[in-house]
C-alpha positions as CSV (number, residue, x, y, z in Angstrom):
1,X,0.0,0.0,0.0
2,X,1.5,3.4,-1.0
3,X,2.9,5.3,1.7
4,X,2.5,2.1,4.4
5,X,4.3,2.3,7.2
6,X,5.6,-1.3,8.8
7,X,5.7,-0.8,12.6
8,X,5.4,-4.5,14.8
9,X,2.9,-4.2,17.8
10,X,6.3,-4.5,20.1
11,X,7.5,-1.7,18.5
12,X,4.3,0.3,18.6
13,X,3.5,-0.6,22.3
14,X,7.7,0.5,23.0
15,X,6.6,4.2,22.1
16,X,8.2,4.1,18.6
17,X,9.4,7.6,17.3
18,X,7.7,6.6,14.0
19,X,4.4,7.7,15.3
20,X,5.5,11.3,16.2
21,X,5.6,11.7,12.6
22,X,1.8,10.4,12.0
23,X,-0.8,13.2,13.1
24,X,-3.4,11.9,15.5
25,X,-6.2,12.8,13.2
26,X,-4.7,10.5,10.5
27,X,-6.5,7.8,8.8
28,X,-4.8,4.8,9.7
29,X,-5.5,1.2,8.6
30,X,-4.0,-1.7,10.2
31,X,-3.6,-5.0,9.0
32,X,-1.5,-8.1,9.5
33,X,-1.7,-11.7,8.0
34,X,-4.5,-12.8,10.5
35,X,-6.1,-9.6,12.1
36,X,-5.2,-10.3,15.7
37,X,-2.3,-8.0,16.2
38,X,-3.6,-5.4,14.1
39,X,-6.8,-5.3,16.0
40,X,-4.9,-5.0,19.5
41,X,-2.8,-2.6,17.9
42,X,-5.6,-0.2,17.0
43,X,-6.7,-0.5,20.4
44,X,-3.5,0.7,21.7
45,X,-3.3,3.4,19.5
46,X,-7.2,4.5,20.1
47,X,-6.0,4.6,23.8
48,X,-3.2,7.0,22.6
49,X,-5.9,9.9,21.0
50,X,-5.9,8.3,17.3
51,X,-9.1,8.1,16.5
52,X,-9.8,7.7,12.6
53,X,-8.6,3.6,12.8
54,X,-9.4,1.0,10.7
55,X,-8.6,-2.6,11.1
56,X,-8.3,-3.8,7.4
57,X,-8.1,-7.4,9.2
58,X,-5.3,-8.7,7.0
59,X,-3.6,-8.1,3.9
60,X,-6.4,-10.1,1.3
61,X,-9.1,-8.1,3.2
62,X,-6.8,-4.7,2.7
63,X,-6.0,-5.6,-1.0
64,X,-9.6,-6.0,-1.8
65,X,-10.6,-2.6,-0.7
66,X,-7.6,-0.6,-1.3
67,X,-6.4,-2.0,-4.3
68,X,-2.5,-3.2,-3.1
């Protein structure tokens, strides 16, 4: 997906200085190869003031709509 951003939920949940770059009112999708660690990262970051989160579920689910 253009302009994804890789960051592991470890890294995320480490306070990662890639966020600091990503404005809080961002759309942000997150996805992974079976949904789980996208889904508790979104609830991290909604936890952290991001609030315009979608969990694309994995990357079929995230090709489908967005056209990866």
């Amino acid at each position: 997906m253009k302009g994804a951003i890789n960051i592991p939920p470890a890294e995320l949940m480490a306070g990662t200085k890639k966020m600091k770059e990503i404005p809080k009112d961002a759309n942000i999708v997150l996805y992974c190869l079976s949904g789980s660690r996208s889904n508790a990262s979104m609830h991290y970051l909604r936890q952290m003031g991001y609030a315009n989160l979608t969990n694309g579920i994995n990357k079929e689910h995230v090709a489908s709509k967005y056209g990866i």
